[in-house]
TORKOL-4160 file (C-alpha; in steps of 0.2 Angstrom, whole numbers, padded with zeros to 4 digits, m for minus):
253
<pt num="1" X="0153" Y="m0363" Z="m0201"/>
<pt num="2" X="0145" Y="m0370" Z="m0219"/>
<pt num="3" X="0132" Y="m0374" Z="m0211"/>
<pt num="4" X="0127" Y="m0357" Z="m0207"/>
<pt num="5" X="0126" Y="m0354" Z="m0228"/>
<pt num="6" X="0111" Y="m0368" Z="m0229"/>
<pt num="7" X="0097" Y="m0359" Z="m0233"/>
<pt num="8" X="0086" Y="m0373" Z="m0226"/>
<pt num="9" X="0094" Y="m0369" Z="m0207"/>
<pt num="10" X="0089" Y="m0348" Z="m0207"/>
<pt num="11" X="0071" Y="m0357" Z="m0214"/>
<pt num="12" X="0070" Y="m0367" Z="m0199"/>
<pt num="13" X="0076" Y="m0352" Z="m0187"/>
<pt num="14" X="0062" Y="m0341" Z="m0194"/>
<pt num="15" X="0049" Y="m0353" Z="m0194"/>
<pt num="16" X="0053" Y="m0359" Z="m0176"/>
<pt num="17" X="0058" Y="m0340" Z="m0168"/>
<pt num="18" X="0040" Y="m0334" Z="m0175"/>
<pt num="19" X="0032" Y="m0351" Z="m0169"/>
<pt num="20" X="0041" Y="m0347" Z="m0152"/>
<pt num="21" X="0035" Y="m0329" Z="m0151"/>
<pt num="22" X="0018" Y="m0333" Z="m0154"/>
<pt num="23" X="0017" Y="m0347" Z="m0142"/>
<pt num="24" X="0024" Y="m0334" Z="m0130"/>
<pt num="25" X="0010" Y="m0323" Z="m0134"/>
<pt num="26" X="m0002" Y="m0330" Z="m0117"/>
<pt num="27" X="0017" Y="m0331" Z="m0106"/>
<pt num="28" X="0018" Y="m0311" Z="m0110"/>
<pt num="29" X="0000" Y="m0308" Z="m0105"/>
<pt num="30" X="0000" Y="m0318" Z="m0089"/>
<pt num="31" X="0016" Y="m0309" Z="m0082"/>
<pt num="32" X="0009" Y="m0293" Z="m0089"/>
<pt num="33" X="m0005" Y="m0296" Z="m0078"/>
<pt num="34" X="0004" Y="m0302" Z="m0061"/>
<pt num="35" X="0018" Y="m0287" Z="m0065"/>
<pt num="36" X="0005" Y="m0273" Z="m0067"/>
<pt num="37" X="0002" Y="m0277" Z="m0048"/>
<pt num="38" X="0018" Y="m0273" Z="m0042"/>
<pt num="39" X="0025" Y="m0254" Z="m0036"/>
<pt num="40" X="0032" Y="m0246" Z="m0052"/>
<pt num="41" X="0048" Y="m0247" Z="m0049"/>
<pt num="42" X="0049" Y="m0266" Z="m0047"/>
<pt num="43" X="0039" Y="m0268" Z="m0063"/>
<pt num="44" X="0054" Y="m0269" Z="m0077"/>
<pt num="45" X="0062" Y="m0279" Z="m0062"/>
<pt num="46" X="0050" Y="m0292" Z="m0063"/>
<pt num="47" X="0048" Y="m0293" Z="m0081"/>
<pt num="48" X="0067" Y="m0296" Z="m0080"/>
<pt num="49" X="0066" Y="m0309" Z="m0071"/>
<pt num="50" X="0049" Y="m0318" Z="m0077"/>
<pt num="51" X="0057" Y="m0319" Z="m0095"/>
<pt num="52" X="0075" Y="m0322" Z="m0090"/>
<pt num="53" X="0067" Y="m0338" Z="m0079"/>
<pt num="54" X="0057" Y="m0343" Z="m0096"/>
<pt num="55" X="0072" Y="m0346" Z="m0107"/>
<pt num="56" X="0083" Y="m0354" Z="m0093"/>
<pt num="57" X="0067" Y="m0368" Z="m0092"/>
<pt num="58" X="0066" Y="m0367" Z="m0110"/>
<pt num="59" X="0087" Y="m0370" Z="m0114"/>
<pt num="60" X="0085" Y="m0383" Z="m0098"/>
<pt num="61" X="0073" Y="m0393" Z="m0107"/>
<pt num="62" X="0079" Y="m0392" Z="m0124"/>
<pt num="63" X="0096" Y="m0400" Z="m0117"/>
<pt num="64" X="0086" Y="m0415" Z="m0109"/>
<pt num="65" X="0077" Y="m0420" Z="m0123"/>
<pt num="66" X="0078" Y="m0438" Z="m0118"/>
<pt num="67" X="0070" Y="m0431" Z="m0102"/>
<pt num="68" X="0057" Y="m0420" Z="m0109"/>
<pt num="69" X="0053" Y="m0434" Z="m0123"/>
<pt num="70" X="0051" Y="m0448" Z="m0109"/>
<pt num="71" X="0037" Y="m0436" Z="m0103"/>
<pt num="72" X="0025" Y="m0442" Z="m0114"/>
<pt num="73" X="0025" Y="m0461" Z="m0110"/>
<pt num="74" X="0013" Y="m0466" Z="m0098"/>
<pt num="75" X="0015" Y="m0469" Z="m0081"/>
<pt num="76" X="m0003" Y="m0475" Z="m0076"/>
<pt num="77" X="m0020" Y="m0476" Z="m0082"/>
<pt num="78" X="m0036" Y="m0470" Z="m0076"/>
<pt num="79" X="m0051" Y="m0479" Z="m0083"/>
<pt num="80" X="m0042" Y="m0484" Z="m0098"/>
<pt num="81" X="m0033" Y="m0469" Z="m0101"/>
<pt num="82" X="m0013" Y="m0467" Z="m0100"/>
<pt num="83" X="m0008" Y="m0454" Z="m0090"/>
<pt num="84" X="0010" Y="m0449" Z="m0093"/>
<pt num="85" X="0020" Y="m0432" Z="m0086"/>
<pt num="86" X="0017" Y="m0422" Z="m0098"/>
<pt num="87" X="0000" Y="m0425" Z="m0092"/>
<pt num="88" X="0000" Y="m0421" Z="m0076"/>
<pt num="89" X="0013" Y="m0407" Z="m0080"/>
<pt num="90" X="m0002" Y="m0398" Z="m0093"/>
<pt num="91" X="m0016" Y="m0404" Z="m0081"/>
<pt num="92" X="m0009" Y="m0394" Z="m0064"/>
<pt num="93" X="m0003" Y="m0380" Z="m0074"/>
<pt num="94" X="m0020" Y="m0377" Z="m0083"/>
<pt num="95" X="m0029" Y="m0379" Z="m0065"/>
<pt num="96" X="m0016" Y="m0366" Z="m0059"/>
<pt num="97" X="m0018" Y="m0355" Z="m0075"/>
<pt num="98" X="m0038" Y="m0357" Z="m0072"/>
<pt num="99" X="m0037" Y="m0354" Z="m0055"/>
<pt num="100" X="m0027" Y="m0336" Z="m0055"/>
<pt num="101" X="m0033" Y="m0330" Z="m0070"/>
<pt num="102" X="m0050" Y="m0332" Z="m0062"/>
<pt num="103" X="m0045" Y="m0325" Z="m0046"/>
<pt num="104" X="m0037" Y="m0310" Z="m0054"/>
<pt num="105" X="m0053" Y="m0308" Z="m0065"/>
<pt num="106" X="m0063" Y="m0307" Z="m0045"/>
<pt num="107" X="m0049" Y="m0294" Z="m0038"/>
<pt num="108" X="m0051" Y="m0283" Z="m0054"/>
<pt num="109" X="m0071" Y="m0284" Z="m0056"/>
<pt num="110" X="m0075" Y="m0287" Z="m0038"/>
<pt num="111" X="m0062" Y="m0283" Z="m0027"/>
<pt num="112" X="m0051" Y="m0268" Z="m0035"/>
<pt num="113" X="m0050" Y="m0259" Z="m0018"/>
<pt num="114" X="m0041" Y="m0270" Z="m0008"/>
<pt num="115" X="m0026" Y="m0268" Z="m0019"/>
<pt num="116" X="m0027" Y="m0250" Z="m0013"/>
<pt num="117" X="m0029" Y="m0250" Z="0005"/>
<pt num="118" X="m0021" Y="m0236" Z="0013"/>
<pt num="119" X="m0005" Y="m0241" Z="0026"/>
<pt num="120" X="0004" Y="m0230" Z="0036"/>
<pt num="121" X="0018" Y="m0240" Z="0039"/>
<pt num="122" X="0032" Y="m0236" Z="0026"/>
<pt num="123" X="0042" Y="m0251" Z="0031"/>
<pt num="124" X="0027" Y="m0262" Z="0031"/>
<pt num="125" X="0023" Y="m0254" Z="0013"/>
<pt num="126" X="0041" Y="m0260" Z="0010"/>
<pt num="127" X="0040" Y="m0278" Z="0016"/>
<pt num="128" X="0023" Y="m0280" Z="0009"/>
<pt num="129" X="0031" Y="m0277" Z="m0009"/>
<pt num="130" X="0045" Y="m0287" Z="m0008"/>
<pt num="131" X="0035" Y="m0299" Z="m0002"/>
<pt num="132" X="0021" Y="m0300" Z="m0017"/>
<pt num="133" X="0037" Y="m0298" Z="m0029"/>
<pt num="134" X="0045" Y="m0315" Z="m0025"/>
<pt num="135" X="0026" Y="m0320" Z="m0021"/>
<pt num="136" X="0025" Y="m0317" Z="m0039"/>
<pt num="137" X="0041" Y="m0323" Z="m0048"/>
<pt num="138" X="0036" Y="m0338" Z="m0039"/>
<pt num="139" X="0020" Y="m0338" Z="m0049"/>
<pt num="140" X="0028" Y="m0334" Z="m0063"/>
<pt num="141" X="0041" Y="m0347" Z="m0064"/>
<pt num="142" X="0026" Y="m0360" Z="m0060"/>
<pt num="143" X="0017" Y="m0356" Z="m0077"/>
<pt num="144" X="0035" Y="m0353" Z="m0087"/>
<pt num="145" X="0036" Y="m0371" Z="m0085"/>
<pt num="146" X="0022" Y="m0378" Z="m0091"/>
<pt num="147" X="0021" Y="m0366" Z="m0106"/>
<pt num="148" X="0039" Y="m0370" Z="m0108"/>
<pt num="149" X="0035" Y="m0390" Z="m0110"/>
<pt num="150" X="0022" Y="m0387" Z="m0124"/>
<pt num="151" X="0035" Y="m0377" Z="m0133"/>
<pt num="152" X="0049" Y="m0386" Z="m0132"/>
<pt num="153" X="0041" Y="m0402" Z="m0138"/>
<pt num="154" X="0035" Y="m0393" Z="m0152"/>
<pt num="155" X="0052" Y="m0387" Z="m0155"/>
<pt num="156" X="0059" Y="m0403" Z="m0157"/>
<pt num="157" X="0044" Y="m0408" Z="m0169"/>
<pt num="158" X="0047" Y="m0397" Z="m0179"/>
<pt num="159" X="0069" Y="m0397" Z="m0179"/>
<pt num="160" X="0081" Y="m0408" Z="m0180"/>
<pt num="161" X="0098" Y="m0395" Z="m0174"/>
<pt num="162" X="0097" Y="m0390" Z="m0157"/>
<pt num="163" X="0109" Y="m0374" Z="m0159"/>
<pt num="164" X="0093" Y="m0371" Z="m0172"/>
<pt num="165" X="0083" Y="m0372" Z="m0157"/>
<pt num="166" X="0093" Y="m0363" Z="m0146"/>
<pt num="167" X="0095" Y="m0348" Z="m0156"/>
<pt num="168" X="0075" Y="m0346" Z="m0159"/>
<pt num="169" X="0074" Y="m0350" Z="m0139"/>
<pt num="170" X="0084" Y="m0335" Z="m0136"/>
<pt num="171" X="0077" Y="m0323" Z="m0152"/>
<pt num="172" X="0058" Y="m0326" Z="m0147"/>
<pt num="173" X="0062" Y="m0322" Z="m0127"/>
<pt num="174" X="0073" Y="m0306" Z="m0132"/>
<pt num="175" X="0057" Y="m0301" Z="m0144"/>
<pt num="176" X="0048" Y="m0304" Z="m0129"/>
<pt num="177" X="0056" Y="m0296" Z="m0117"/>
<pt num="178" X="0057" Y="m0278" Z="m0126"/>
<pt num="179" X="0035" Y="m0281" Z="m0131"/>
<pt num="180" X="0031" Y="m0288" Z="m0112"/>
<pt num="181" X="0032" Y="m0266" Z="m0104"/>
<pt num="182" X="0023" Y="m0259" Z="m0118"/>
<pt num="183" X="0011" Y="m0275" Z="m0117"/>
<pt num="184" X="0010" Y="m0273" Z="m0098"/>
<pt num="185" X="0007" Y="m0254" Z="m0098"/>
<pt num="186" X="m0007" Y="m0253" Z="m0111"/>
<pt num="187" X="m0017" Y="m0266" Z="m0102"/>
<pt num="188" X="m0014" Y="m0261" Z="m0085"/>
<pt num="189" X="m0020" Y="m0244" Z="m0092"/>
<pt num="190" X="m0037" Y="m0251" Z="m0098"/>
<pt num="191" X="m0044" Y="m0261" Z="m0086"/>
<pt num="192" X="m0057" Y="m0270" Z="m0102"/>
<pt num="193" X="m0042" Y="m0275" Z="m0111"/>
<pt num="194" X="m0036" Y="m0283" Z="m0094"/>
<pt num="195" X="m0054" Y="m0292" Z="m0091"/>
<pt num="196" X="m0052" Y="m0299" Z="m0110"/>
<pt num="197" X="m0033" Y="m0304" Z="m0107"/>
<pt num="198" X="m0038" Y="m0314" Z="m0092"/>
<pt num="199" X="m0050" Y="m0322" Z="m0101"/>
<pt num="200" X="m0038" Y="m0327" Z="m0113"/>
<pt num="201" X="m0029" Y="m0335" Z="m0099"/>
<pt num="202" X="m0047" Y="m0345" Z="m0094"/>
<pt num="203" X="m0048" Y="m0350" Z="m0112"/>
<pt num="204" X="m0030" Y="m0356" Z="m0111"/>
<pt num="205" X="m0028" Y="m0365" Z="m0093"/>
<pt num="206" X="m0044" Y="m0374" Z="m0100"/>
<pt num="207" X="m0035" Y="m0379" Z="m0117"/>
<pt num="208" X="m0021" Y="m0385" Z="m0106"/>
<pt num="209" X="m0031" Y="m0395" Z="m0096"/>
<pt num="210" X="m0040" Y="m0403" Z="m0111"/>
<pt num="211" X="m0023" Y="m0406" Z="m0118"/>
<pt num="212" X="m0020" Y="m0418" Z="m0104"/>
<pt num="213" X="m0031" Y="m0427" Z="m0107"/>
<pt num="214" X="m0028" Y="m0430" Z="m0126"/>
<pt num="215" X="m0041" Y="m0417" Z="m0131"/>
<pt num="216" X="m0033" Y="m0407" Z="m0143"/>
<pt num="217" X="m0039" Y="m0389" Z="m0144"/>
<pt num="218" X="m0029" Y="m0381" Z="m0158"/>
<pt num="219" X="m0022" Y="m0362" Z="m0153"/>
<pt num="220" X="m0026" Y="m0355" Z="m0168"/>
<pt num="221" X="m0044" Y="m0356" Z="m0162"/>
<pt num="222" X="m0042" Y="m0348" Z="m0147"/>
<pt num="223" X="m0032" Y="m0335" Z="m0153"/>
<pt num="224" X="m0044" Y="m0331" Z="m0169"/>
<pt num="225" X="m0056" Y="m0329" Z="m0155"/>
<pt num="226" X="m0046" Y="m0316" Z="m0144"/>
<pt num="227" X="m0041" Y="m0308" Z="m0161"/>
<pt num="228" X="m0058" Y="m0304" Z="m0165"/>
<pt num="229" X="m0064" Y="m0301" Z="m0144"/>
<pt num="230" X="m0049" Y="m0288" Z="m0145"/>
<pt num="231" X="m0054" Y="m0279" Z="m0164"/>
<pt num="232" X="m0069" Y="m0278" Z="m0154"/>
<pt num="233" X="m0064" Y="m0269" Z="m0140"/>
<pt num="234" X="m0052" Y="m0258" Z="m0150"/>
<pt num="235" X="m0067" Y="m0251" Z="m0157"/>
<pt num="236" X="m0075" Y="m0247" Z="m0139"/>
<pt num="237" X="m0059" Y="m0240" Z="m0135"/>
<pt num="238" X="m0060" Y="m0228" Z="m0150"/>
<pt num="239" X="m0078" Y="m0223" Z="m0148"/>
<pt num="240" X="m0076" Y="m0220" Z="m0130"/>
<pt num="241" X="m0061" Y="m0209" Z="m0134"/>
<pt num="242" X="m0071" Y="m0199" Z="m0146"/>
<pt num="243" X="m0083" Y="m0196" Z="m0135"/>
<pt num="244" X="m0073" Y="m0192" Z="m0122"/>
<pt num="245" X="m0066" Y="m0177" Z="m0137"/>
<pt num="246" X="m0083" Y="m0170" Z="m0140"/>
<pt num="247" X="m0087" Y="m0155" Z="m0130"/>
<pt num="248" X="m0102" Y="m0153" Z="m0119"/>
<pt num="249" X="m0117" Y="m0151" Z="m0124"/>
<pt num="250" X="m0121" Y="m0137" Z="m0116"/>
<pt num="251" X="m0102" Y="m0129" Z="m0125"/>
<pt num="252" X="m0108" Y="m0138" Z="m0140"/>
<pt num="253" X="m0125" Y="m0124" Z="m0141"/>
């Protein structure tokens, strides 16, 4: 237990929980997005689950290090450039991340009603949700990996111990498991802020899928950019709420 009194080791817990969290910031946001589709009562369920399933695939990578480190050696090329899995795991994963937050981006601008259709049927009413809830925890677990793989191997860049690792593994998704439901509500409550946290996730799958292919986009430019787009937005949200406090005209006179 001494080595719980080294000041270095709660150093490298802080720094690697807060790295943790922040990488999880686009994880919450995308299982925001797919929950807030759900019935309300299978919401907490989901986000349960979604989160539960992102620290199982973080804790299974972290104790196949070897595994998750053998990743980034190539296995072909492709016009002169190696392609390895970790390649291939950021490429499919940013398609997939492009491709859903661009499709959810169509239902909620184009398309809104046809989460609404009216049915009769209470037990198709049923079957259809426990149908797009699993639809959905498969979706969910998809992504978790790939974000899980960037996080992991930063992990390890950054420490040595893997209790160290595991600790702020568990830390950052307990954090994010009580942030996901107020998260969730307040953007499924604005439907801008949703529109803007989708386009987050374009901004993100498309980092991926540059990563893959050794173009580095640092994340701190993306997210000083969805900082600044969300100060933005607080500010339309706080006029339209004034607005919406002013009396009539008419009342006004």
């Amino acid at each position: 237990m001494e080595f719980l009194l080294d000041p270095n080791i709660w150093i490298a817990f802080a720094m690697l929980t807060a790295l943790e969290i922040v990488l999880g910031i686009d994880n919450i946001i995308f299982i925001s997005i797919l929950v807030g589709r759900l019935p309300p009562e299978l919401r907490d369920k989901a986000r349960r689950l979604g989160l539960g399933f992102a620290m199982v695939s973080r804790l299974a990578l972290l104790f196949t290090l070897s595994w998750v480190m053998g990743l980034t050696a190539d296995l072909f090329s492709v016009l002169g450039h190696g392609i390895s899995g970790r390649d291939l795991v950021l490429l499919f994963g940013g398609l997939f991340l492009l491709y859903k937050a661009s499709h959810e981006i169509f239902v909620e601008v184009e398309a809104r009603e046809l989460d609404h259709a009216p049915v009769s049927d209470e037990a198709a009413v049923k079957a259809a949700g426990r149908k797009l809830f699993w639809s959905i925890i498969g979706q969910i677990a998809v992504i978790d990996i790939v974000f899980s793989l960037d996080s992991v191997i930063t992990a390890v860049g950054m420490v040595d111990e893997i209790g160290v690792m595991v600790a702020a593994v568990v830390t950052s998704v307990v954090v994010m498991l009580v942030a996901a439901k107020p998260i969730g509500d307040f953007v499924d409550s604005h439907p801008s802020v949703k529109v803007l946290a989708l386009a987050f996730l374009v901004m993100v799958g498309m980092a991926l899928t540059a990563e893959a292919f050794d173009q580095h986009v640092p994340k701190g430019y993306i997210y000083a950019a969805m900082a600044f787009s969300l100060a933005v937005e607080a500010l339309n949200l706080r006029a339209r709420a004034k607005r919406r406090a002013l009396p009539p005209q008419g009342e006004a006179q």
